[in-house]
N, C-alpha and C positions, 0 to 999 in steps of 0.2 A: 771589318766585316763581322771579326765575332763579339766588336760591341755591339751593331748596329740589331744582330740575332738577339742576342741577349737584352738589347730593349726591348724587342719586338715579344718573344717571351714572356717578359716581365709583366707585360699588358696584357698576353692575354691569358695569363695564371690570373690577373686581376681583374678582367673581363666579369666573371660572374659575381665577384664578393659583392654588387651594391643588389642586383636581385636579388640574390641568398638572404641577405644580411633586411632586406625589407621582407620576403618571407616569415623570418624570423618574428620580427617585430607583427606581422598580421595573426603568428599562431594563436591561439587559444587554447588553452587545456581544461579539458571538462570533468576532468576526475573527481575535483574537490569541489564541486559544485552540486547546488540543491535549488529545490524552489520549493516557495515556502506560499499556502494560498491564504490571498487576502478577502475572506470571503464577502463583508460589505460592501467591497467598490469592483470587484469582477477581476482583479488583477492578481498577479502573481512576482514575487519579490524574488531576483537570482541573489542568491549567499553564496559567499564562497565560506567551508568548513577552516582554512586553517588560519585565514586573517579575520575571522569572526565579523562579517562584517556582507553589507547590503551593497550588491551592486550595479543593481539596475530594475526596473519596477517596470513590468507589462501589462497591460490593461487592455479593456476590451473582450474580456472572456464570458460576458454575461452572470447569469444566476452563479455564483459558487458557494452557495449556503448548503450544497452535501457534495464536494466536489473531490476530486482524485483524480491522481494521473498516474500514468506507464509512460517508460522512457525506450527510445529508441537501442538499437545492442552498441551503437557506436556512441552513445549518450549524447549526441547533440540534438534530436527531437526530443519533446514532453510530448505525451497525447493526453490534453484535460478535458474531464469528463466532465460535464456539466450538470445541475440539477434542474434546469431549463429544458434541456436535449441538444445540447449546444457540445458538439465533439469541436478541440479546439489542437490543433497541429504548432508547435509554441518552440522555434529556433533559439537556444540558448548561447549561439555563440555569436546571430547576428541581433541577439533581443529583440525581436520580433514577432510578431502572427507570419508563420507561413502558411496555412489555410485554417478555413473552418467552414463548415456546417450544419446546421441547425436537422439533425437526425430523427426528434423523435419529441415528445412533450413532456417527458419527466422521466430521466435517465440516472440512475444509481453504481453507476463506476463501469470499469470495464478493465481492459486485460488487451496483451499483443504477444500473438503466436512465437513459438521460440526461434523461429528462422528472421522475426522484425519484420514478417512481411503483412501478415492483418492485423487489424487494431478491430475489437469486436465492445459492442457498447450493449450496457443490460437496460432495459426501459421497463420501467412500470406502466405507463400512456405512449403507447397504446399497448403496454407490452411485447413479449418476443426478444429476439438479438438481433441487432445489426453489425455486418461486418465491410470492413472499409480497406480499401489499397492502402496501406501507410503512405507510400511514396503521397500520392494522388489525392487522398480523401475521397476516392468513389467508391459508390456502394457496391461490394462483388457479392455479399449473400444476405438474404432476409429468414429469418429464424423466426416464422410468430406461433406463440405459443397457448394463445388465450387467455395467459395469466404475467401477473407482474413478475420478472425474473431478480432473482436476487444471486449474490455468492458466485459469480462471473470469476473464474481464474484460467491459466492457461495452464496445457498440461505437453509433455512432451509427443510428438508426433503430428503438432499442429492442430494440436485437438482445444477445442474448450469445453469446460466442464460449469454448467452452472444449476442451480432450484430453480422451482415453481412456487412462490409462497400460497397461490391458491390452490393449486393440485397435489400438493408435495409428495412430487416429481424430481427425479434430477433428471438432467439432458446431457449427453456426452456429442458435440458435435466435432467430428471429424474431418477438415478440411481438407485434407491429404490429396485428394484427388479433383477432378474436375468440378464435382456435385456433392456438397457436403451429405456424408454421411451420418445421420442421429440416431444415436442411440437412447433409447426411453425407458428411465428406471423407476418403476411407481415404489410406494410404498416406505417412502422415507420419516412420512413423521408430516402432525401437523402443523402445518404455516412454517416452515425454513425462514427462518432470516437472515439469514448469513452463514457463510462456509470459508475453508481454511482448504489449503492441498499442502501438504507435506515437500519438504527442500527437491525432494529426488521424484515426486510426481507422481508416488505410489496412491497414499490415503488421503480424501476425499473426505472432511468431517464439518457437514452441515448443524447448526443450531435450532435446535427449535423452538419458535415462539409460542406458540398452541398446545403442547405437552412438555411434561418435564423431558428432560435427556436430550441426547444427542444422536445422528446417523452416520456413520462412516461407512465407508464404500471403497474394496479394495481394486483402485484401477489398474492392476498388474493380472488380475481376473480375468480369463476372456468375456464371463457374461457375471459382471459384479452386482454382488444383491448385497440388499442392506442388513448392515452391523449396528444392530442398537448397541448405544452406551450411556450408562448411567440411568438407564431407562427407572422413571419415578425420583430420581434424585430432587430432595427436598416434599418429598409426598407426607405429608402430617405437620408440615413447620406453615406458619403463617406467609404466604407469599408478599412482598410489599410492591406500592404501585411503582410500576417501572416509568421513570422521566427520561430514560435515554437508551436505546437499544443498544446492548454491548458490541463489541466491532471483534468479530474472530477472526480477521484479515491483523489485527492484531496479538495475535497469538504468541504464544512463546512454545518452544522446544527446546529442553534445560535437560541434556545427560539421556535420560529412559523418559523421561514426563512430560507429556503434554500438561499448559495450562492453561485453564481455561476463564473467561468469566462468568459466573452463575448469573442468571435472569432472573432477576427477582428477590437475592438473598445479596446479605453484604457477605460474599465470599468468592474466591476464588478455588477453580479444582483442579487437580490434579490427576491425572488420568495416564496409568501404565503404557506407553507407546507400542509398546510388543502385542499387550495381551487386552488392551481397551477398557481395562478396569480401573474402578477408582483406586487410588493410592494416596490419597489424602483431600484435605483442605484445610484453609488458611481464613480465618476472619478477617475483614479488612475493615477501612475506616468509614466506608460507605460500598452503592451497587458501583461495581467497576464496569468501566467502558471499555480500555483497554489493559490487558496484562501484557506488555511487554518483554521478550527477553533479551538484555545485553547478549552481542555477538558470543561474548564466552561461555555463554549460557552459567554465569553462579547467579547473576541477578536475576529477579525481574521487576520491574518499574509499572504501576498500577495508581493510572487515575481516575476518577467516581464520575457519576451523572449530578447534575441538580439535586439537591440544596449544596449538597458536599464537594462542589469542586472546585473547591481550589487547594485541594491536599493533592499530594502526590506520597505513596508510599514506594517503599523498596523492600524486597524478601529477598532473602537468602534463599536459594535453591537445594540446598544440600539440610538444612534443619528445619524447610518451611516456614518458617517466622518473619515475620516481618523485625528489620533490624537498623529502618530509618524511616521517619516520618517528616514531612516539612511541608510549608506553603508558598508555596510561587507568585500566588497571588490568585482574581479573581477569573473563575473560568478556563482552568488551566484544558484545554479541547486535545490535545495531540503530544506523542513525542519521538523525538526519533534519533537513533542514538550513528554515530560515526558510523565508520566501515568496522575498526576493531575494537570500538565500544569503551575509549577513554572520555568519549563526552557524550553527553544527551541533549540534544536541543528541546524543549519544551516551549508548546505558544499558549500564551494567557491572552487571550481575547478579549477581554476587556479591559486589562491592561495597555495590550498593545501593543506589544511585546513577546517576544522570543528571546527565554532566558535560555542561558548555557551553562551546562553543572559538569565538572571532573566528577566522573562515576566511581573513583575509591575514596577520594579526601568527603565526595557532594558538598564540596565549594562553589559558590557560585564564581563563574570566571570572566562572563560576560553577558553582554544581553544586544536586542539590536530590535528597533524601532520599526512597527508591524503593523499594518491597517484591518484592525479584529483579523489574527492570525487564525487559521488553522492548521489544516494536514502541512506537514514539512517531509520533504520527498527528497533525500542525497540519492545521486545520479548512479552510485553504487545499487541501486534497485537494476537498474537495465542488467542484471549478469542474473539474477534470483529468480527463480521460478515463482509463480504464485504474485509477486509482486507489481 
């Protein structure tokens, strides 16, 4: 009898190890994963960060010749923005299209509320925001504005904060409640092109195309009015023609300093974080697109518009100087550096490629095969505000 228990037991201690043990083998872990957009063929490439390495290609996303994406809080959705108007819903664990949309006619990025529950898209055609069920991709608000909206970031309380390039305007819409509530802030500065919000969701700091300087806006304010900065910065210096609008979604915050890219000047500036003054600049090799900062913030990593890019520099944060200069190759468009910023991924678009650099040796360590790469987006965004 107490063999006959003790087989009986043994079985069903053993009963569950072949589900468990195929559970197992179905898991997927999203942590070290990215996608990387291939803008001529509408697809997007999944990387994993720590085997360097391409491991699945999804296609069918339409136009992504100015595309971006926001990831889900649990990192298994991308939401890609399209430059079409094409919102695309993008399963990275089944590599898949889980939905999409065709929202609007010419959409420049967008942003999802900090609870993961709207995904809000910025349109130039017809302009205005739209906002969408994440689960679902249905439309729950229409935001139309009159003018092209640009600088779309999320802010905490479910709110989005984005410009007007024709009114410049910012909007603060509030979804909190049943009926988005907006907020309307004239007086920012001519033609915005882009804007940046701060890690903690305080400062609001729009670009302008149309005047020198910059606007920031403090949204811990009950009724925030605008903070010029740098107001006239570069007023008597030759302005050169601009081939590529700088991106302040790429921004760095290194210690006290924001940096920033100048429009129009080969430099970069630097801008006191506390007090919104300037604090320096930095010559560079050309007009920078993005100034990046390594998570540690001592670097930051800065690459150029047309003719000049395929340089990529690096400055020191702490002496301002630039203190590495190198070529990656032709068209170097984007970079994007790990979670705690031992590597940088960089895509050369007309290479082909997405090379891979140790950010203290800048050795190159790796590279991986890319159809005209661009933005490169690790799954480490879905926890970051702004991003």
């Amino acid at each position: 009898m107490t063999r006959v228990f003790a087989a009986a037991l043994a079985l069903l201690l053993a009963a569950p190890a072949a589900p468990m043990a195929e559970t197992a083998a179905q898991t997927v872990a999203t942590g070290d994963l990215g996608l990387v957009i291939e803008r001529a063929t509408g697809s997007v490439l999944l990387v994993d960060q720590s085997d360097r390495a391409a491991l699945a290609r999804i296609g069918g996303l339409g136009d992504l010749s100015h595309a971006s994406l926001v990831y889900s809080p649990d990192e298994r959705f991308a939401y890609v923005f399209g430059r079409d108007g094409g919102l695309t819903k993008v399963d990275i664990v089944t590599r898949q299209i889980a939905a999409r949309v065709m929202q609007a006619g010419n959409s420049i990025g967008g942003a999802i509320s900090d609870d993961g529950k709207l995904v809000a898209v910025s349109n130039y055609e017809p302009g205005g925001v739209h906002i969408f069920d994440a689960d679902t991709l249905e439309m729950v608000a229409d935001i139309p504005t009159g003018s092209k909206t640009i600088g779309l970031v999320d802010a905490p309380g479910r709110r989005f904060v984005f410009s007007l390039w024709d009114a410049g305007e910012t909007w603060i819409a509030d979804l909190s409640g049943e009926v988005p509530q907006i907020t309307k802030i004239p007086g920012i500065g001519k033609n915005p092109y882009d804007a940046l919000i701060t890690a903690n969701g305080r400062t609001y700091i729009a670009g302008l195309f149309g005047e020198d300087g910059l606007t920031a806006l403090d949204l811990w304010d009950d009724t925030p009015t605008p903070i010029r900065v740098l107001p006239g910065y570069g007023r008597g210096e030759r302005q050169l023609p601009v081939y590529k609008m700088p991106h302040l979604e790429g921004w760095a915050l290194t210690g006290r300093d924001f940096v920033l890219p100048a429009v129009g000047h080969h430099q970069v500036l630097w801008i006191d974080a506390a007090t919104l003054t300037e604090s320096g600049r930095t010559d560079t090799h050309g007009q920078p697109v993005f100034a990046m900062a390594r998570p540690d913030g001592r670097q930051v990593w800065v690459n150029f518009a047309h003719p000049l890019n395929d340089t990529v520099q690096v400055i020191d944060t702490v002496t301002k100087q630039v203190i590495h200069q190198f070529k990656p190759g032709p068209a170097v468009l984007h970079m994007e550096f790990t979670p705690r910023g031992h590597q940088v991924w960089i895509s050369v678009r007309d290479a082909g490629k997405v090379m891979i650099y140790d950010t203290r040796s800048f050795e190159k360590i790796g590279e991986i095969d890319a159809d005209s790469p661009s933005g490169i987006f690790f799954t480490a965004r879905a926890h970051r505000t702004g991003l």
